[in-house]
Each structure stands twice: as C-alpha cells, then as structure tokens.
Legacy VTK file of the C-alpha trace (Angstrom):
# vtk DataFile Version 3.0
C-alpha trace
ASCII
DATASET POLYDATA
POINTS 533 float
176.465 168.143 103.351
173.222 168.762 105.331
170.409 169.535 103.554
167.405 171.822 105.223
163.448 171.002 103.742
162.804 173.767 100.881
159.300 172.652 100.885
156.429 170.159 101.917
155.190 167.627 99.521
151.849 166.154 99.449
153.367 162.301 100.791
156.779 161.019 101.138
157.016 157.233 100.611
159.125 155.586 102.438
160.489 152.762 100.132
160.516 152.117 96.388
159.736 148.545 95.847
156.782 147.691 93.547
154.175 148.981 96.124
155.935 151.884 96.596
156.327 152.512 93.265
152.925 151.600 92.621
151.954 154.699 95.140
154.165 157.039 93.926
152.472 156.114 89.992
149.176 156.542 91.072
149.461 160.024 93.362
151.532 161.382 90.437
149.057 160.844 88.223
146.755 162.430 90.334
148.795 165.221 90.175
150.431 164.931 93.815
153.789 166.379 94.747
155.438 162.391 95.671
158.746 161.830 97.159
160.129 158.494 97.266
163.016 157.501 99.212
164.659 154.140 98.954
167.373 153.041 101.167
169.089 151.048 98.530
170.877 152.480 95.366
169.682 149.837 93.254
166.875 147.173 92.962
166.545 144.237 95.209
168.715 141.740 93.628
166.873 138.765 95.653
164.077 136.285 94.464
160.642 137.755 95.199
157.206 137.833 93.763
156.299 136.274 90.380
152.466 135.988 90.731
149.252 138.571 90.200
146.092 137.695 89.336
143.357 139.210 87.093
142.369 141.655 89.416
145.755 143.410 89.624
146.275 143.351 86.307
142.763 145.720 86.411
145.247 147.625 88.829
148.034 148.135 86.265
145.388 148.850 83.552
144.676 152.061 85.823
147.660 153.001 86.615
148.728 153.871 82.749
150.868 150.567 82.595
148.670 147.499 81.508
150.435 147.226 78.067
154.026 147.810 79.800
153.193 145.166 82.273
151.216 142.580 79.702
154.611 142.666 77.245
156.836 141.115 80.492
154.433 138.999 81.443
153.322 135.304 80.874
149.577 134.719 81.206
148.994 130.976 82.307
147.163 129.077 79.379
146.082 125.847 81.543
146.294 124.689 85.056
147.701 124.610 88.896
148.280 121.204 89.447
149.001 119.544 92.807
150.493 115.703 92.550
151.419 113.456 95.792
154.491 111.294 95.073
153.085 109.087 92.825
152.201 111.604 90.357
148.516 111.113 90.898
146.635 114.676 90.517
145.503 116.064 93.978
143.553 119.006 92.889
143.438 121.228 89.326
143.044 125.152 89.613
141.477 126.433 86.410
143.831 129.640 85.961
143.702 129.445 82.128
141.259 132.338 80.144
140.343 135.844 81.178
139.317 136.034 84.753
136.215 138.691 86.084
138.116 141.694 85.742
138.971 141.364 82.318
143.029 140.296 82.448
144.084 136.994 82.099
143.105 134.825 85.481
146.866 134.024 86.747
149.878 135.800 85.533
153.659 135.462 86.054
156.592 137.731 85.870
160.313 138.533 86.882
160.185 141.475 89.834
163.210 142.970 88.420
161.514 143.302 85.034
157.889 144.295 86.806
159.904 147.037 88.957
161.657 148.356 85.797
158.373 149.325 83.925
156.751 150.455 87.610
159.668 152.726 88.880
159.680 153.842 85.034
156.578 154.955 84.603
156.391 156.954 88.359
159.517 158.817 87.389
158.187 160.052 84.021
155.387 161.746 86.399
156.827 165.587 86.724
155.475 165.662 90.446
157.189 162.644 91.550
160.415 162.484 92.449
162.472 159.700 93.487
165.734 159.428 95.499
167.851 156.264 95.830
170.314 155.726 98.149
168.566 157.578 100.652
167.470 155.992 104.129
165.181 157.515 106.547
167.074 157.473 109.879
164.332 159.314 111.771
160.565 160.764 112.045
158.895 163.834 113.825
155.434 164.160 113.280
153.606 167.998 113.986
149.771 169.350 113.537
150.679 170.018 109.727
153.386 167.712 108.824
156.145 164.869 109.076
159.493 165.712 109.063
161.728 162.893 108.001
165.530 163.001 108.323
167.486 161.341 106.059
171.382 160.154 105.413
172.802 158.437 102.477
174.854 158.815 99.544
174.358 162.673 99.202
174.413 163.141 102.612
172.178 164.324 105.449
169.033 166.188 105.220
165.369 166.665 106.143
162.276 166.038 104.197
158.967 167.309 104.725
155.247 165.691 103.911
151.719 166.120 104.724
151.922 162.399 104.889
153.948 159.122 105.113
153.467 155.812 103.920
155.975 152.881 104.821
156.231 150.472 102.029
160.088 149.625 103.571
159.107 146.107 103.792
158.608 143.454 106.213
161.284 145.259 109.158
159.795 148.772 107.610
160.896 151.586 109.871
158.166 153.534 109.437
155.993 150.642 111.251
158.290 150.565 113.772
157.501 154.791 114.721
153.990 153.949 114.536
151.550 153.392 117.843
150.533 150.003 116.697
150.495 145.902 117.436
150.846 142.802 115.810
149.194 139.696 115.139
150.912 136.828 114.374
149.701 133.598 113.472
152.809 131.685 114.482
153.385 129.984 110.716
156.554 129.268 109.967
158.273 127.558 107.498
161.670 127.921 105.406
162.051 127.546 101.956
164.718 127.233 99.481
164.070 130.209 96.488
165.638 129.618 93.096
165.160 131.770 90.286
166.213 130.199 86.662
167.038 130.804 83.266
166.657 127.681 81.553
169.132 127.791 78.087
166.405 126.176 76.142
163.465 127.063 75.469
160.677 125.056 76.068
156.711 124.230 76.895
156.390 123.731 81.263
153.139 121.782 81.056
150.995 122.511 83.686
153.153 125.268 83.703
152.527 125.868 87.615
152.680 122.806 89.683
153.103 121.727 93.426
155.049 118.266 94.639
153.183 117.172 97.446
155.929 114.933 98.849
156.434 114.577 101.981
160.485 113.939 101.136
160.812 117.027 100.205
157.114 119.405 99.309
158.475 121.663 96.307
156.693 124.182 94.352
157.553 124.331 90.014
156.741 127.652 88.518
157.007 130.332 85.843
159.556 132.863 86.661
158.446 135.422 84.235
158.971 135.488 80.473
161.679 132.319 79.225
162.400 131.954 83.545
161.381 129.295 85.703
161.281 129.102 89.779
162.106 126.003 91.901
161.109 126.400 95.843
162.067 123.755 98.328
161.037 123.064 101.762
163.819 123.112 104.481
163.672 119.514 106.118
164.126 119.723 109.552
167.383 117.671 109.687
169.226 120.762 107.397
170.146 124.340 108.468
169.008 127.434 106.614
173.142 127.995 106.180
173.623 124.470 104.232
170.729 124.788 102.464
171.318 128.127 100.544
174.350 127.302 99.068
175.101 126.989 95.411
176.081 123.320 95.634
172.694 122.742 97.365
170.825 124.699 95.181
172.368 122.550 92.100
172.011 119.102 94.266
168.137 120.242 94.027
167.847 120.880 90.799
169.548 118.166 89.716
166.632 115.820 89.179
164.859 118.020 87.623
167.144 117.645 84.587
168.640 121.181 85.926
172.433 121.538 85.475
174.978 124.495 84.828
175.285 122.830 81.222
171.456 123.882 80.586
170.579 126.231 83.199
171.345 129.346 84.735
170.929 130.105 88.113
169.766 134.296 88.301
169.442 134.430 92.530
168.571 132.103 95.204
167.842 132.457 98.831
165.983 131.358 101.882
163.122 133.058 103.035
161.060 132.359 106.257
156.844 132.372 105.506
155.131 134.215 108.211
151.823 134.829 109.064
150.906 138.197 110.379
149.287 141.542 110.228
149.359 145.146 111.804
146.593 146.038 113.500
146.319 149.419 112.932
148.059 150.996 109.615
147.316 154.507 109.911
149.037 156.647 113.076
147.716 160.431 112.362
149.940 161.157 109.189
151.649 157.822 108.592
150.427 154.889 107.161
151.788 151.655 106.062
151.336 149.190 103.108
152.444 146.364 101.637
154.785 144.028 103.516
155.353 146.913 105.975
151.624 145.943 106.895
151.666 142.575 106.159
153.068 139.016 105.498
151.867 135.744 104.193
152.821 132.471 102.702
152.831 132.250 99.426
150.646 129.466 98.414
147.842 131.639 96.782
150.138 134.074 94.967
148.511 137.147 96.954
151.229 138.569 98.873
152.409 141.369 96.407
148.615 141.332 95.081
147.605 141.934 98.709
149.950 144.935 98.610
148.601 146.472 95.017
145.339 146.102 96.996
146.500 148.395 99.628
148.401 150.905 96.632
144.580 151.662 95.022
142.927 151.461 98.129
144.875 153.708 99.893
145.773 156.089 96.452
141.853 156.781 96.223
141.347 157.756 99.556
144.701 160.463 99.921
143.610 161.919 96.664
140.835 163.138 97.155
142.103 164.366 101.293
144.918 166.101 99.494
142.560 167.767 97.254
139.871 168.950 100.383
137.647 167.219 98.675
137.002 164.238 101.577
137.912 164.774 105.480
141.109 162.870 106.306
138.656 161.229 108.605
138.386 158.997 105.239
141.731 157.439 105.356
140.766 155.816 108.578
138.385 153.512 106.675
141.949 152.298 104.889
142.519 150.332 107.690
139.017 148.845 108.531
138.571 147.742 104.693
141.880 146.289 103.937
143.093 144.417 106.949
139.828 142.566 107.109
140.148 141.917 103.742
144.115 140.774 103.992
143.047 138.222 106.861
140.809 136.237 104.199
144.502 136.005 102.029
146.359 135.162 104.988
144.139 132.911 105.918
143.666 131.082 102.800
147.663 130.800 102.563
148.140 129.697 105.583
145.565 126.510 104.861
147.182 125.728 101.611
150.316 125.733 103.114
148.894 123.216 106.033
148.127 121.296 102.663
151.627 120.902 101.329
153.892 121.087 103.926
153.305 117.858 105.145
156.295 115.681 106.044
154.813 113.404 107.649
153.955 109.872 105.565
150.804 108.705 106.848
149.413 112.008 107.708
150.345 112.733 103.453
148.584 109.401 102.617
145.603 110.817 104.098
145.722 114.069 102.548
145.751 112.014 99.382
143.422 109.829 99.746
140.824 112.694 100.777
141.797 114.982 97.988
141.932 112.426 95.275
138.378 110.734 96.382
137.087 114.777 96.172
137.715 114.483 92.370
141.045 116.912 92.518
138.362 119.503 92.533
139.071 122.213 94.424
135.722 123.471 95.049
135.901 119.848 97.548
139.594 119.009 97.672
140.655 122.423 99.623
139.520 123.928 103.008
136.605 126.143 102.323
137.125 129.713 102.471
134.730 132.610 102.462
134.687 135.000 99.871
137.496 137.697 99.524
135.298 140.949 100.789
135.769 144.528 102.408
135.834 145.084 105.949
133.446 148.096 107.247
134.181 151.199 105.435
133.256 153.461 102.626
130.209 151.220 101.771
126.576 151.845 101.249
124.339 151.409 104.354
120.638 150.152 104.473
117.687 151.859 106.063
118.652 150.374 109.297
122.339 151.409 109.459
123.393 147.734 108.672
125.576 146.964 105.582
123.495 146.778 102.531
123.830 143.567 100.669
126.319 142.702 98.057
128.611 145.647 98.830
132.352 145.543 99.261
132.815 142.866 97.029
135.135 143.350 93.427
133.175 144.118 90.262
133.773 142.872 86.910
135.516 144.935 84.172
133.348 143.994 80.875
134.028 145.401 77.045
131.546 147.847 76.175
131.083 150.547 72.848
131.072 154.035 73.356
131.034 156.350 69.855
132.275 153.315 67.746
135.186 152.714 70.189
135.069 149.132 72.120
137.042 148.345 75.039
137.202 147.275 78.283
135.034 149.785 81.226
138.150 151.794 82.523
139.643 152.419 79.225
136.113 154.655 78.480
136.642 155.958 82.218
139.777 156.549 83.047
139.424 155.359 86.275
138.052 156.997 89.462
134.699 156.483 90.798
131.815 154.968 88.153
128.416 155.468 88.155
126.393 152.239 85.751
123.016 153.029 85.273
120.428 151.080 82.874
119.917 153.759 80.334
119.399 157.243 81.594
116.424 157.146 83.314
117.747 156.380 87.083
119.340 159.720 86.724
116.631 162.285 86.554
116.391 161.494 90.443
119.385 163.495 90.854
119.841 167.410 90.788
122.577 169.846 90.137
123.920 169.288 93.285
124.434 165.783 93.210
126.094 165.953 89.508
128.478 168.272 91.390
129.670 166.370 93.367
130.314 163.471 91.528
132.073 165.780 88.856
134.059 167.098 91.843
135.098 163.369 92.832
136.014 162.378 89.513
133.211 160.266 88.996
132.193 158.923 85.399
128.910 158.205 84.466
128.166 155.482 82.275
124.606 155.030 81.005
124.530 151.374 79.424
122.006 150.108 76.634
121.533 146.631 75.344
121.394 147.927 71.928
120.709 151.320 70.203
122.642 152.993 72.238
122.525 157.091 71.871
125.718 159.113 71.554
125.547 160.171 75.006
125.634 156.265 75.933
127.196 153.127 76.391
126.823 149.481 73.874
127.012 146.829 76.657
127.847 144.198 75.780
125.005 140.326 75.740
127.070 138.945 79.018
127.953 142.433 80.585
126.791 144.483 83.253
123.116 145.473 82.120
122.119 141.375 82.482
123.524 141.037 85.920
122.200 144.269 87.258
118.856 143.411 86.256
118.947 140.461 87.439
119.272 141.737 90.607
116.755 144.466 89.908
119.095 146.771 90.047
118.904 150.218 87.653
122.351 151.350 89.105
125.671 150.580 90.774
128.487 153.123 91.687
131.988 151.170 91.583
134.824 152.258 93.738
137.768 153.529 92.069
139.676 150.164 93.748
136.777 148.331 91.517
134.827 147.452 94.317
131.141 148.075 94.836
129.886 150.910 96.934
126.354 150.130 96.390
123.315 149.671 94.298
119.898 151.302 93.619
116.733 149.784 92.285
115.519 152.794 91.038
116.327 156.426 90.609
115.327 157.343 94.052
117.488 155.628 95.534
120.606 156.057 93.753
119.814 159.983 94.866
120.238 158.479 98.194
122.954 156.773 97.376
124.748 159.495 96.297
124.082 161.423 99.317
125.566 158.735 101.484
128.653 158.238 99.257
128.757 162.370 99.885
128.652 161.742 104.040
130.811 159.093 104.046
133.644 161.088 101.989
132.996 163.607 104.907
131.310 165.968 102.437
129.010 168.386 103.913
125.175 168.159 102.343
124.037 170.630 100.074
121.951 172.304 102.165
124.885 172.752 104.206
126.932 174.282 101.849
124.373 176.578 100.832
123.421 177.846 104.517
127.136 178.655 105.354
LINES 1 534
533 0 1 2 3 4 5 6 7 8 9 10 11 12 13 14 15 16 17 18 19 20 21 22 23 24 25 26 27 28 29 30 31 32 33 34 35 36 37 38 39 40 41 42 43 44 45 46 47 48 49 50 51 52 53 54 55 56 57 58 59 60 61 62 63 64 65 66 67 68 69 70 71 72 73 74 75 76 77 78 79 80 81 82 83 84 85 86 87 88 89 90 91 92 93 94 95 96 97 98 99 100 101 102 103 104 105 106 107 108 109 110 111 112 113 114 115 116 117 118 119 120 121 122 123 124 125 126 127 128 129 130 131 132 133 134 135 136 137 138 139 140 141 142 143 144 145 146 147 148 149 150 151 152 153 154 155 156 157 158 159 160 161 162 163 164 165 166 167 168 169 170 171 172 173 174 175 176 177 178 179 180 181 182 183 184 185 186 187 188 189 190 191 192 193 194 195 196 197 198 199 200 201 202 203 204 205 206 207 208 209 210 211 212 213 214 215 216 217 218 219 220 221 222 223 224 225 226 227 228 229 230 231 232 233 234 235 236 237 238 239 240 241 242 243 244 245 246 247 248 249 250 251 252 253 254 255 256 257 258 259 260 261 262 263 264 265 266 267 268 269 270 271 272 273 274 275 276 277 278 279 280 281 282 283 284 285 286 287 288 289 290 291 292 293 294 295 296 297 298 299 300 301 302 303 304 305 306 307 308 309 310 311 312 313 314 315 316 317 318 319 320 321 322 323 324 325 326 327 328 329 330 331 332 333 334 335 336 337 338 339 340 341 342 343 344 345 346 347 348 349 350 351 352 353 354 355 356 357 358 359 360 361 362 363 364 365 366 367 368 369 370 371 372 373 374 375 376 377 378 379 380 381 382 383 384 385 386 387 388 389 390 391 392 393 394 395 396 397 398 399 400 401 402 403 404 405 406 407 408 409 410 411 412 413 414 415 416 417 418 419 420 421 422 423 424 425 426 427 428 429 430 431 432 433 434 435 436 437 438 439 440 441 442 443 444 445 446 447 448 449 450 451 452 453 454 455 456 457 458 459 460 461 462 463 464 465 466 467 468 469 470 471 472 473 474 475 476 477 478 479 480 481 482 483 484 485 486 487 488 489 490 491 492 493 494 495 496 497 498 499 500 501 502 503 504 505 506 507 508 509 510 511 512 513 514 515 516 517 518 519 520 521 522 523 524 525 526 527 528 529 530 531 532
C-alpha cells in the first residue's frame, strides 16, 4: 500500500523518544498540526536515562505534566556521595531540598515509566498525531516544505511538513541529510548498565553514590520509584561481549548482596560514553535535538536534561514562526544558544568522568588525597567549571551592541499570590514569555503598541508587590523576585519562555526599550513600520 501526502503539517518529528515526545507535547499545545514518526512499534526496551534536575522538572511543569511526572518520580532527600576504596568520602553533592526553579534539586525515574506519561499526554493533543512503526527511509526538502518518505508496518508513503526535527537518536537519520560537522572530543569509555528491581523494599542511603575504585569505578543509583541502577566500568582486560552477559551481570552484583533470590534484573546493556556535538543543528527546514545533536557522559545526569533543554528552546522559537509572528530567521538563534550552552554539560561530564574512571592505583591515591584534603567539598574537590549560560542569541543588547549583563542565564521559579490563589510563577502564567515588574509603575513607559505585541507573543505580565497587593497584582513572596531585582536595581525583567532571562530594565524607560529590542530580535517589524506600510 503506498500512501500519497493529503496534507502538510506544521513539523514532522522524526522520532518519539522522550525528546520527541516532549516536542510533539509542547507544539500541540500550542496548537500545531505535529506528526511523529517512530521507527520502532514499541518503546525502547534498553536501560537509559534516570536523572533530571530541578530545572526540567520547571520543563514538565509547562508542558501540562508536572503532577504526571512528580507521581513516578523519586526526589533525592540527601546526598551524591563519592568514596575511594576505603570508604572514605571524596566529595558530597547537596541534591536534597527544592532547587532554584522550584522542583526538587535531583530527581530519578524509570524511562519506560517517564515515556508512558510523555507519549500520553502528546497523544491526548487533537493536533498531534503519532505513528509507530513507521521509519523515515528518505528526505526532499523544497522552498515550502519537506517531504519525507516513509515504509513500515502499514506500508509505504509520503509525509509532508513545513519543518523537521530529528530526535532519532545518537545515529539519527535526519542528521545524517543535514549539511553539517562534528566535534568530537575523543572520550570513550564502556560501561556495564543494569537496571533492578530489588524484591524488598528498602532505604539506599546516600541514595546516589559513586565507587571510586580503581578495581573496578562503579556508579549506585535510584532507578526510579522501588528500582535501583548498578553501572560498571569495562576493565580493559574484558570484552564488551563477556561483559554483557547475564552471568556477568549477576557476578557484579553479587557483592552487592544482589542475587536472583532478592533481585530482579529489568534490562542490562553496554553502552559506549562519547563526547560530541553537531555543529550546526538547523539545515533550512530541518533541525535536530536531543541525542541526534548531541552526546555526553553521564556523570552530571544532563544528557536527557540537555535534550529537554533543546525541546523548550526550540518549541518557543517554531511557535511563534509557525504563527508569522517571528521571521524563521529566529530559529537560527536555536543553534547559537544551545550548543554553546551543551558544551558547558559536555564539558563538565567529561571532567567528572576524568575523576572516576581512574584505574590506575597511584594516580587514584592522588585523586584521593587531593579531594579528601579539599574537605569532600565540591566547590574545591572538583574541576571548576563556569556557569551553565546561553550562547549569543535572543538576548538583550547594551548601548554598545555588546551583551548586556546577567542575561542568558536561568531564572528562578518563586511562589507568589494572585486573587487569594498561591503557587509557583508559571502556574499564574501559563507559560510563554513573562514580563516582572516592581509594581506597575515601570509600565506607563510603554504604549499601545508595545502591549500589542507582547499580547501577540503570549507574554504575561506580572506586576509584583511586597505586600498590599491590588487585584490587578501579584503577593511576592519575603525571598522572591521583588528582593533580588532590587537588589540589582532593577524595576523589571522579561523571562524567556525556556525560563531564561532576556533582560532587565532599571526603570520604565528602558524596559520600553527593551521591549522594542525583544520586538527586532523576534524579526518583528517596529511600529512605525507597520503603520507606514
């Protein structure tokens, strides 16, 4: 059965993992027309990610699914702990608490379940539709559209989109169509993957730890919800064949009081860590993300949270090109933000992994020693890394065309009041662009025009009081946003809708002229513009 393209949807994504889905969640709820096609009929029945952190937790908040998410999820209620041989403590990660954007600071979860409330919630969207079992055998791309040909279970057929975005993975397809490059870092190491259920159930405490042996470095973690993960090294003495074997994978687990009488073994596999990015991850009317864009070592948890990153990023951005309301000029600021960004995760993995995967004795005596006379604190005990920031992109500019200060980096999500109802920022919002001003003041600066747009970008505006707050306004709360803006003398802020800060204004002139460059860089023509033509 061939099938011929009946019409063209706003993006076809090419692969329905959890950044897919993610994708095909948040352009549904935008109101997109989304078609997702996944090669495989079912999901990946492999171990994969079990870490996100606070910030993409923020992420699931937006995307309708925070509660979903929080019920399969355990948030970590004490340490990472890294211990040489002897058991002496190398460094200690504070992950328990709440971290800046208002979810818990480390969380961990079973893909399968994660995927199941993700690919859930996209196909409740009535513009999304999703088709499994379908693999994208070839690409043509023309002046309005990509046509994508497809085989699978129900046969041959074409698909058309405005755009394309490859989240097929690590040997994505779509990638491999694309006029781009890659750099590699040239990290690689094999590790042993075992995902658990333990019979019993019991308290992990830390709950997250790393075995800094040079016998064998190994990595103890939550798997999710009553699940725990084991990950060994590959020594160089074994094969990747020997070691991911179920007699191996027992031998393992064996001193860790692991046995088929008490535990049972869900998957296992070996998986190479690499180091690498694309260069470029937007060809005309494809674009890539997740894996399909990038790959790192696991050691900080961020590979799937480096691929949410790219979901909202790149979500925000084809919105509002779908709807005319930003030139498509925009989405080349996708790649500029994010891979600069991704190198800091890389980066940082890459230098905890140089921490653990020693195997050498003396040169792991050393290591010890240095970490454990640095307190086990890791502000001292681990390489120094610069802060997590956007590369150029949609970001506000100074007088002198430079970057302005303090933009591009992630904002905090506080609880504020709003008519008697308290909750966290985005639950008042919704989501989208947000405008914080101290009172209302700041915005008599700004005329019809400029309310226009930001109603026609979705923007909320949020006019916070420390106390006796009007109808109209917003109850922030004593350690929330109005204390830190002032103390940088700012009267406003507009937030991204990826949560990250396209500038500030210390007073209401300003933030006019903020506006107006938030308006140019969407690709927006001025006012005057609009009114001459």
């Amino acid at each position: 059965m061939s099938r011929s393209p009946s019409k063209v949807h706003d993006a076809a994504i090419v692969g329905f993992g959890p950044i897919g889905q993610m994708l095909a969640l948040l352009l549904g709820r935008a109101g997109h027309d989304v078609i997702a096609l996944e090669r495989w009929p079912g999901s990946y029945d492999l171990p994969r990610a079990v870490h996100f952190d606070h910030e993409i937790g923020r992420v699931f908040q937006a995307a309708g699914v925070g509660e979903e998410v929080r019920a399969v999820t355990d948030p970590v209620p004490d340490h990472y702990e890294w211990r040489n041989a002897a058991g002496e403590s190398l460094v200690r990660i504070d992950w328990s608490g709440d971290g800046p954007s208002g979810w818990p600071t480390a969380n961990f979860f079973s893909q399968p379940q994660l995927e199941a409330v993700l690919a859930k919630a996209a196909e409740r969207q009535p513009t999304v539709t999703v088709r499994r079992g379908c693999e994208v055998t070839d690409l043509r791309t023309d002046e309005e559209s990509v046509r994508l040909t497809t085989g699978g279970d129900d046969g041959a057929g074409e698909i058309r989109a405005r755009y394309v975005i490859g989240a097929d993975g690590a040997n994505s397809f779509v990638r491999d169509r694309m006029d781009t490059s890659i750099t590699d870092q040239g990290f690689f190491y094999d590790w042993l993957i075992i995902d658990t259920l333990p019979h019993e159930r019991a308290e992990w405490s830390p709950m997250n730890w790393q075995l800094c042996d040079p016998e064998r470095p190994t990595t103890i973690v939550s798997g999710g919800p009553g699940r725990r993960r084991w990950e060994f090294l590959r020594l160089p003495h074994e094969s990747v064949e020997e070691l991911n074997t179920p007699e191996t994978t027992w031998r393992l687990l064996e001193p860790w009081g692991r046995t088929p009488e008490n535990t049972t073994i869900e998957r296992h596999t070996v998986y190479t860590f690499q180091a690498r990015w694309v260069d470029r991850w937007r060809d005309g009317r494809l674009m890539l993300a997740g894996d399909a864009a990038h790959q790192m070592p696991p050691f900080a948890g961020q590979g799937m949270c480096s691929g949410m990153r790219d979901a909202i990023n790149l979500a925000w951005k084809l919105d509002l090109v779908l709807k005319g309301r930003a030139s498509s000029s925009l989405l080349d600021t996708y790649t500029s933000e994010r891979s600069n960004h991704v190198q800091h995760a890389i980066g940082m993995s890459m230098a905890l992994g140089k921490v653990i995967c020693v195997l050498d004795h003396d040169t792991a005596a050393a290591r010890d020693a240095r970490m454990i006379a640095a307190g086990a604190d890791p502000r001292h005990a681990l390489p120094a890394a610069p802060p997590p920031v956007l590369g150029d992109g949609v970001l506000q500019r100074a007088p002198d065309g430079t970057r302005a200060p303090h933009v591009g980096h992630l904002t905090p999500q506080y609880v504020i009041t709003h008519q008697g109802r308290t909750a966290l920022l985005d639950d008042h919002t919704g989501g989208g662009f947000t405008v914080l001003t101290d009172g209302t003041a700041p915005l008599d600066a700004l005329d019809a025009a400029d309310h226009d747009f930001l109603s026609d970008i979705g923007a909320t505006v949020v006019p916070l009081y420390a106390d006796n707050a009007p109808p109209e306004g917003y109850l922030d709360g004593p350690d929330g946003y109005l204390p830190h803006m002032r103390g940088h003398d700012h009267v406003a802020a507009i937030v991204r809708p990826d949560f990250y800060l396209f500038g500030a204004a210390v007073d209401g002139s300003e933030l006019k002229g903020l506006v107006g460059q938030l308006r140019q860089q969407l690709g927006q023509p001025a006012p005057a513009a609009v009114a001459e033509g």
